[in-house]
C-alpha positions, 0 to 999 in steps of 0.5 A: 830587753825584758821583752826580747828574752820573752819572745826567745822563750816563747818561740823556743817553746812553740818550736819544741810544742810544735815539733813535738806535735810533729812527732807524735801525733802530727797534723792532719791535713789533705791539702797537699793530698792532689798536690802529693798525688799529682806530682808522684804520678808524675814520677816514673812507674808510681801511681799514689793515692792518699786518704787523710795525711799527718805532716809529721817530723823524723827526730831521729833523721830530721826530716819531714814525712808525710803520713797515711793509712791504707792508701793505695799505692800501684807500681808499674802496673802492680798494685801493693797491698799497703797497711801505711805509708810514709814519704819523705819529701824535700821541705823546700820542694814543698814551699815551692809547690814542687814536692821531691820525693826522696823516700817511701816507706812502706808497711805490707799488709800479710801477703800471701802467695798470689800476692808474692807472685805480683810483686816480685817484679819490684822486689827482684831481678828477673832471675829471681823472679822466675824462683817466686813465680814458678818455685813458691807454693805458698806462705805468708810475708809480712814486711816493710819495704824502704824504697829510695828515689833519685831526683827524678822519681825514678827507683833507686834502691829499695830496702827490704826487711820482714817474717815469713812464715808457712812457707813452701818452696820446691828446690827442685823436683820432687825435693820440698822445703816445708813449714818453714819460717824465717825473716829477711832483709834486702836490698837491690843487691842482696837478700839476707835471710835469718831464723830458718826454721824448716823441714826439708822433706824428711830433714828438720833444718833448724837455725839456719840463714842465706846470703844471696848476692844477685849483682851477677846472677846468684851468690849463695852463702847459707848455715844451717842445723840439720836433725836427719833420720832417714832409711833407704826410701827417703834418701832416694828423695835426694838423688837429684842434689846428691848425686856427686856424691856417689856414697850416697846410694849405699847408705840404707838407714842414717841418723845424725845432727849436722851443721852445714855451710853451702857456696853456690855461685849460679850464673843468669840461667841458673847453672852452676858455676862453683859450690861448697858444701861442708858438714860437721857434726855427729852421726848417731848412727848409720848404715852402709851398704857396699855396692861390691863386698869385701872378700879376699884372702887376708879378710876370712868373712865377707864384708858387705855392710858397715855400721857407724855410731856416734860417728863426729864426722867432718866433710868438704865437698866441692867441684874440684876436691872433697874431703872427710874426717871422721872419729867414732865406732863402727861394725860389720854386724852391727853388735860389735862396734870397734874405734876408727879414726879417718881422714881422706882428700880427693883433688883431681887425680890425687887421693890421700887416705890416713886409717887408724882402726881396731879390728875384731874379726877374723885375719889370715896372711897365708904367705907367713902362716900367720890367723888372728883369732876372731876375739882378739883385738888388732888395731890397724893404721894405714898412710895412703896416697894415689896419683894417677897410676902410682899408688904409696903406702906411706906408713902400715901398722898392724899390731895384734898383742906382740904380734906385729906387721909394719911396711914403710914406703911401699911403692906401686905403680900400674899395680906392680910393685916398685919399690918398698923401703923396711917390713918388719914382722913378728908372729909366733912363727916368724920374726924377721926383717926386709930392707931395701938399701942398695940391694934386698937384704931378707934377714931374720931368726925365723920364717914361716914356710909352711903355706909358701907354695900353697901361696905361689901356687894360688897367684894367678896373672902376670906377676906384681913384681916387674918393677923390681931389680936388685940384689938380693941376699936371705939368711935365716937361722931357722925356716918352718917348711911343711910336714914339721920340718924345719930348715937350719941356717939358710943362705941365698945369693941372687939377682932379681930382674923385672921381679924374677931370679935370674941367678941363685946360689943356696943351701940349708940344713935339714939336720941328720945329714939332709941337705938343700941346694938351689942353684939357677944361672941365666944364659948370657946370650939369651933369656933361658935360664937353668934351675937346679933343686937337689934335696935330701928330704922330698915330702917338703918340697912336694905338699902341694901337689896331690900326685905326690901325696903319700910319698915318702922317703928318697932323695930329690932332683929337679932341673929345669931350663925356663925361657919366659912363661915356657919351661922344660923340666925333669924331676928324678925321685929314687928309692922312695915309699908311697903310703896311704895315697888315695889315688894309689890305692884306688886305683889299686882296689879298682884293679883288684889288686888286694895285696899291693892296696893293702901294702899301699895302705900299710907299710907302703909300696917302694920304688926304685925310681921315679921320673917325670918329664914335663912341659909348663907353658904359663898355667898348662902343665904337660906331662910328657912321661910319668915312670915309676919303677918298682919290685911290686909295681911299675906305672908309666903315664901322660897327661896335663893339667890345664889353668882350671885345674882339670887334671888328665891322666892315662897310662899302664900299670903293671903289677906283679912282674915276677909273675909274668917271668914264671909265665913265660918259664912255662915253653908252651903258654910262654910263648904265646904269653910273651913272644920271642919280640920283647914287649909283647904279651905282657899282662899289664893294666890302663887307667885313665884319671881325670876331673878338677881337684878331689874330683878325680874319676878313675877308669881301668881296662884290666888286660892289656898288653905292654908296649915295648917302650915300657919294656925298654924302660924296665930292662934299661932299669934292671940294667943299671941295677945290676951294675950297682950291684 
C-alpha cells in the first residue's frame, strides 16, 4: 500500500514536472516535422515548412501546440512573412499518425506596404481588398493573425489583432490621411480599429476608432476627436466629401475641436446607401461669408459676412435630415461680438428654425416710424417653421429697452399672407394692438403715420395680403401723420377682400375744426369700387408726392372709381398757397419772372382752384389734365409718370392776366393782341419737365398764344366767382 501511494506521488510528480516542461520551454523535437508538413500540404491553400518544433502544453486552453520560429508559411500562393508560429493539433490525431490541425497562430513580422498589398487576399473580401491594394500608400503592420480551420483543413475563420503605424491612406481624391497610427482587431466579419491618431490633410484626428462590419458590403461606425484650423484654401481640399453640405463653400477661415461620429453603409461597389455624421464640440472661431448679402429696409447696413467665437455647436447631417444647434458670440465686423443662441432641422420638405440673438447694429421699420440707434442692444427671438409653400412664424420677439414688437402665429402661404393671431407694439410713438378673432380689430393710444405713405409708395408687385378676408375695424386715440400733425380720435368700419377695402366708413380729428372723412363702397354688380377722401388740412395728405411740395392751405377732395389695377380719379384743391416749391419757382425764374419767384419764395402764390384729373393703371400714372388757377398765375398741364419714376410734363403758364386785359383796352394793339375769337393772341408761357425724381430738366418757350380751352377754363372760373360774390 506504502508502495502504491509512492507511485501516486511520483507519476503526480512527473505529470506536473513534464507538464510544466510542456509549458515552459518544451520539448524539442523535428520528428513530426514532415509528418506535420505533409499533412498540412494536404489541406486546402496551406503549403508549411517547419524548422525545429517545441511540443509544448496551452495551460490556460488545455491543448497541445506545436511550436517554431521562422517558418516559412505560403497561403494560396501567398507567402506571409512569419516571426513564429504555433499550431494546435488534435493529441489523438497525432497518436494515429493522422495530425488535425484545428488552429494556427501566427506572429507577423513588420510588414510594410508591399507586403499589406500581398496579403490582403487572406486577410479581407475582395471589396476590401481592392482599398488595400489601390487606397494604401504606405505604413507599417505588425500583427498576430489567429487562423481557425474545419475538420477538413479548409479556412474557417481568422482573428486578427495588432498596430499600425506611419500610414498613408488616400480616402478619395486628392483628400489623404497622413502619419497616423492606430491598432485592430479583426475577424471574417469585422474589423475594429482603435487609437486613431492622424492628420487628415490639414485636420489632426486624435483619439479616434472604426467599426466595419463586411457581411454585406460595408458598415461604418467611426469617433473621433478632431483639432481643425483651416482658411479658405484648404477647405476646397474637402469639397469632394462635403458637398451636401452646401455651407461649406462660405466659410473662409474655421478653427474648432470637434467630436465626431460618422454611419456609412456602402454596398459591394462601393456606393452609399445611408450615412450619418454628427459634430459636437466648439468652434473657436470662424468666418462665413454669405454668398448673397443682406440688405433690406429694416437692416440699414449691408451684411455680407459673420463671424462666430466660442461657438459650441451641435450638428446632424444625414440623407434624409440635418440639423443644428449651437450656443455662443457672433459678429458682422468682427469686434463686436453679440450672443446667439439656434437650433434648426431640415427633413424633406420641412424646415424648422428657433433664434434667440442680441443684436447691435442699426434697425429701422419704416411703417411705424420706429430707428434703433446702433449702441443700444436689442435682443431678437424668432420660432420658425417652412413646409413645402407654407412658411409659420410661430413666436417673434424683438425687444429694445420698453421698446417692443411681438407677432404670434403669423401665417404665409406662397408668400402671401394668410393669417396672423396677436402684434403687439410699442415704441416711443406707437403703442397699439391687432388681433385677429373673427374679425381685425386695430386698437391702440397711438400710431405712428408719418412714413405711412412713404412705405405703401415704395411696395412695389402684386400685394402680400391676398389671402386675407375680414372685417376690420381701427379706433386710435391719437394717429402722428406728417408735417407735425396729429390726428384725434380716428374710427374706421371696413371689409377687406383678397387683402384689399372694399368698403370704408371713417372720420378724425384734426383739432381747430379740421376734419377727415374716407368713405368707399363697392358696386354690388361688378368689381368698381368708389372711393371718397375730403379733408380740412391738405399738407398731410400729399407729402409724398413732390408735385405738391410747397403747397399749403385749402381744403381737399379726392374721388376715385377703382376697377382692379385700373383707377380713374379726380383731386379738387380750392384756395390754397404754394410756398418755396423748387419746381415753382424754377420754373418761374426761367421764365423771367422775377416778381411772382419772388412771392413763390416769400409770402406764397394763392390759388383759387386746383384740379387734377387723372389715370392709374398698375404703377403708370397718366395725368389727363393738371389746372391751376389764380389771380397772379394759372398753369394748365399733362403728362404721366411711369413704374420707373420718370416723370413727364408739359403744358402753359400764364402770368400776369391783368396785363393782357390792359392790352386788349388799347383799340388798335388789342385787336391784333387778342382777336375778337376768344383764345387767340394771348401771351401765355410752355414748358416742359421731365426726368427721374430730383432730376427733373426744366425747358420753356416764352411766347405762346393760349389755346381756347384754357380760355374756356379761365372764363368758366370767373363765372363761378362771380356768382360767389
Amino acid at each position: 500500500m506504502k508502495k502504491l501511494s509512492y507511485l501516486i506521488i511520483f507519476a503526480v510528480f512527473l505529470f506536473i514536472v513534464i507538464t510544466f516542461v510542456l509549458a515552459t520551454s518544451g520539448v524539442k523535437t523535428n520528428k513530426f516535422n514532415y509528418l506535420i508538413e505533409k499533412k498540412v500540404s494536404e489541406t486546402k491553400s496551406i503549403d508549411l515548412k517547419l524548422n525545429v518544433i517545441k511540443f509544448k502544453f496551452d495551460i490556460k486552453g488545455l491543448s497541445l501546440f506545436l511550436e517554431t520560429n521562422d517558418p516559412r508559411i505560403i497561403y494560396d500562393n501567398i507567402s506571409i512573412p512569419t516571426q513564429s508560429i504555433k499550431v494546435y493539433v488534435d493529441f489523438l490525431s497525432l497518436l494515429k499518425s493522422e495530425p488535425k490541425i484545428k488552429k494556427i497562430d501566427l506572429n507577423l513580422k513588420e510588414l510594410n506596404l508591399e507586403d499589406l498589398n500581398n496579403l490582403s487576399s487572406i486577410i479581407k473580401p475582395s471589396n476590401f481588398k481592392s482599398f488595400l491594394n489601390n487606397k494604401i500608400k504606405n505604413g507599417k503592420l505588425i500583427s498576430k493573425i489567429e487562423i481557425f480551420l474545419d475538420s477538413k483543413g479548409s479556412l474557417k475563420n481568422f482573428i486578427a489583432k495588432g498596430k499600425v503605424k506611419n500610414l498613408n491612406i488616400e480616402l478619395i481624391s486628392g483628400l489623404n490621411l497622413t502619419k497616423t497610427s492606430l491598432s485592430f482587431f479583426a475577424d471574417k466579419d469585422d474589423i475594429l480599429i482603435k487609437n486613431i491618431f492622424g492628420n487628415l490633410e490639414d485636420i489632426l484626428i486624435s483619439n479616434g476608432d472604426i467599426k466595419l462590419n463586411l457581411e454585406n458590403g460595408i458598415k461604418l461606425n467611426s469617433n473621433f476627436n478632431s483639432k481643425i484650423n483651416l482658411k479658405k484654401k484648404d477647405l476646397n481640399n474637402y469639397e469632394l466629401i462635403l458637398d451636401k453640405l452646401s455651407f461649406i463653400e462660405n466659410i473662409d477661415s474655421l478653427s474648432a475641436d470637434l467630436s465626431n461620429n460618422i454611419y456609412i453603409n456602402l454596398d459591394n461597389t462601393y456606393k452609399v446607401k445611408d450615412y450619418n455624421y454628427s459634430i459636437l464640440g466648439k468652434l473657436k472661431k470662424s468666418e462665413i461669408k454669405l454668398s448673397k448679402p443682406i440688405t433690406n429696409n429694416i437692416i440699414v447696413d449691408k451684411i455680407g459676412r459673420i463671424y462666430l467665437s466660442d461657438f459650441q455647436i451641435k450638428s446632424e447631417f444625414s440623407p434624409n435630415k440635418t440639423s443644428t444647434s449651437g450656443t455662443g458670440k457672433y459678429s458682422f465686423d468682427e469686434n463686436n461680438f453679440q450672443k446667439i443662441k439656434f437650433e434648426n432641422f431640415f427633413q424633406k420638405d420641412l424646415f424648422e428654425l428657433s433664434l434667440d440673438i442680441d443684436y447691435k447694429n442699426n434697425f429701422k421699420l419704416d411703417l411705424i416710424n420706429y430707428s434703433k440707434l446702433e449702441n443700444d442692444i436689442a435682443n431678437i427671438s424668432l420660432t420658425l417653421q417652412k413646409q413645402k409653400d407654407k412658411t409659420q412664424i410661430k413666436k417673434f420677439n424683438y425687444e429694445e429697452g420698453s421698446n417692443f414688437l411681438k407677432i404670434d402665429d403669423l401665417i404665409f402661404k406662397k408668400n402671401n399672407l394668410s393669417s396672423f393671431k396677436k402684434i403687439e407694439v410699442k415704441t416711443p410713438n406707437n403703442n397699439f394692438l391687432i388681433q385677429n378673432k373673427g374679425k381685425i380689430l386695430i386698437i391702440g393710444d397711438k400710431f405712428d403715420a408719418t412714413n405711412l405713405a412713404k412705405f405703401l409708395n415704395n411696395q412695389t408687385g402684386e400685394s402680400k395680403l391676398q389671402k386675407i378676408n375680414s372685417l376690420i375695424e381701427i379706433d386710435f386715440k391719437e394717429i402722428k401723420v406728417p408735417v407735425s400733425e396729429k390726428l384725434q380720435n380716428f374710427k374706421l368700419l371696413g371689409e377687406i377682400q383678397k387683402g384689399q377695402f372694399v368698403k370704408i366708413t371713417s372720420k378724425g380729428d384734426f383739432g381747430g375744426n379740421n376734419f377727415l372723412d374716407i368713405t368707399m363702397k363697392k358696386d354690388k354688380n361688378s368689381n368698381r369700387k368708389y372711393l371718397e377722401i375730403y379733408s380740412d388740412l391738405t399738407r398731410p395728405l400729399l407729402t409724398e408726392y413732390s408735385f405738391f411740395n410747397g403747397l399749403s392751405g385749402g381744403k381737399l377732395l379726392f374721388s376715385s372709381i377703382i376697377d382692379g389695377p385700373k383707377s380713374n380719379s379726380k383731386l379738387k384743391i380750392e384756395n390754397f398757397k404754394v410756398v418755396n416749391a423748387p419746381g415753382v419757382i424754377k420754373l418761374l425764374s426761367l421764365a423771367d419772372l422775377g416778381g411772382l419767384a419772388d412771392l413763390a419764395e416769400g409770402e406764397g402764390l394763392s390759388f383759387d382752384k386746383l384740379e387734377i384729373d387723372m389715370q392709374k393703371n398698375k404703377n403708370f400714372l397718366k395725368l389727363n389734365e393738371i389746372l391751376a388757377l389764380g389771380p397772379s398765375i394759372s398753369v394748365l398741364m399733362e403728362g404721366y409718370k411711369d413704374e420707373n419714376g420718370m416723370t413727364s410734363l408739359r403744358g402753359t403758364l400764364v402770368p400776369a392776366k391783368t396785363l393782357n386785359k390792359l392790352i386788349s383796352k388799347i383799340p388798335l394793339i388789342g385787336n391784333i393782341v387778342i382777336p375778337k375769337d376768344v383764345g387767340e393772341g394771348l401771351f401765355g408761357i410752355s414748358f416742359k419737365m421731365k426726368g427721374p425724381k430730383d432730376k427733373i430738366k426744366t425747358t420753356i418757350n416764352p411766347i405762346r398764344t393760349l389755346t381756347p380751352r384754357f380760355i374756356q377754363k379761365i372764363i368758366e372760373r370767373d363765372k363761378k366767382l362771380n356768382k360767389l360774390n
